[in-house]
N, C-alpha and C positions, 0 to 999 in steps of 0.2 A: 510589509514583508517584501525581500526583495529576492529573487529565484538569478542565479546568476550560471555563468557559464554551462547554458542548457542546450545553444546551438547547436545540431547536427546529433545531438545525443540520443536516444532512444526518449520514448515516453515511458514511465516507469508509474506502476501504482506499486503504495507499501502494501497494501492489506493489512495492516497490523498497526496504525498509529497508535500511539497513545502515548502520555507523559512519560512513563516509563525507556520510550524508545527516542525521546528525543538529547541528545546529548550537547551540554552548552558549555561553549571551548572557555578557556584565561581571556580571551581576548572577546566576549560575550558573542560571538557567532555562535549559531547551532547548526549541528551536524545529524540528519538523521540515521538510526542506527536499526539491527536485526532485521535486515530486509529479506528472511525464511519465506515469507510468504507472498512475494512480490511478484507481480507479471510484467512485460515487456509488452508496448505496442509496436508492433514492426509496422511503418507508415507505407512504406513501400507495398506490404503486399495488404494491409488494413487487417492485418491479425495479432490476436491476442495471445502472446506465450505462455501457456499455464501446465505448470507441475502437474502429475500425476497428483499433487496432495492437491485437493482443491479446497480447502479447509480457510475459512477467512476468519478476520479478526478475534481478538477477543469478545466474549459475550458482553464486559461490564463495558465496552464502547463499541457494543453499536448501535445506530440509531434507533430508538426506541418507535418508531414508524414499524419495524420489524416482529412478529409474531413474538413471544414471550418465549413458548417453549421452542427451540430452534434443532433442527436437525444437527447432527453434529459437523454437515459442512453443508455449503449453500453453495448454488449454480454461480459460476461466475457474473458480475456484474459490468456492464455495458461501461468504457472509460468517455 
């Protein structure tokens, strides 16, 4: 895999991966997509930007490490 033009960019997690959300161009790049649930790391001040929704992934992809019955949102996760 190759992560390209990320220089100077924010740190960004999706919270939301999954097949569904990866979209693969004519020229076979992929591009990830529905980033709803996404927070920003601000390096500068070592913070985490998180919505009011603090609602993460879907159920059928998260790590199964994870309790079965799940609150319907979970504390933000350390990047």
């Amino acid at each position: 895999m190759e992560i390209v033009g990320t220089q100077g960019k924010p740190g960004i997690a999706h919270r939301d991966l999954k097949s569904k959300n990866i979209l693969v161009k004519k020229n076979g790049t992929c591009a990830i997509a529905d980033l709803g649930l996404a927070v920003r790391h601000d390096s500068l001040t070592d913070t985490i930007d998180i919505a009011p929704n603090q609602r993460v992934g879907t159920k059928r992809y998260l790590p199964p490490s994870l309790p079965p019955s799940l609150p319907s949102s979970l504390p933000p996760l350390p990047l």
